[in-house]
Phi, psi and omega in degrees: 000130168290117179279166195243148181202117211251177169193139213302114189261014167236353176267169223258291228237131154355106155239137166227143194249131195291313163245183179293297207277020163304308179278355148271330160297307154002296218256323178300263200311318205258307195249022181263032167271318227256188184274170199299156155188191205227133173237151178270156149237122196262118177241000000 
């Protein structure tokens, strides 16, 4: 079975995150200072 693996489209160097809402708390805590932005999900 294959895993799904996400990864931060705002960070400078790769983080990758095993679910989503991992890579959402991530962006919630780390990247809410920075300036707006929109992220999509595609399934």
């Amino acid at each position: 079975m294959s895993q799904l693996h996400y990864f931060c489209p705002l960070c400078e160097s790769p983080n990758v995150f095993q679910n989503y809402p991992k890579l959402f708390a991530h962006i919630r805590d780390e990247h809410r200072e920075e300036s707006p932005f929109s992220i999509r999900c595609e399934l």
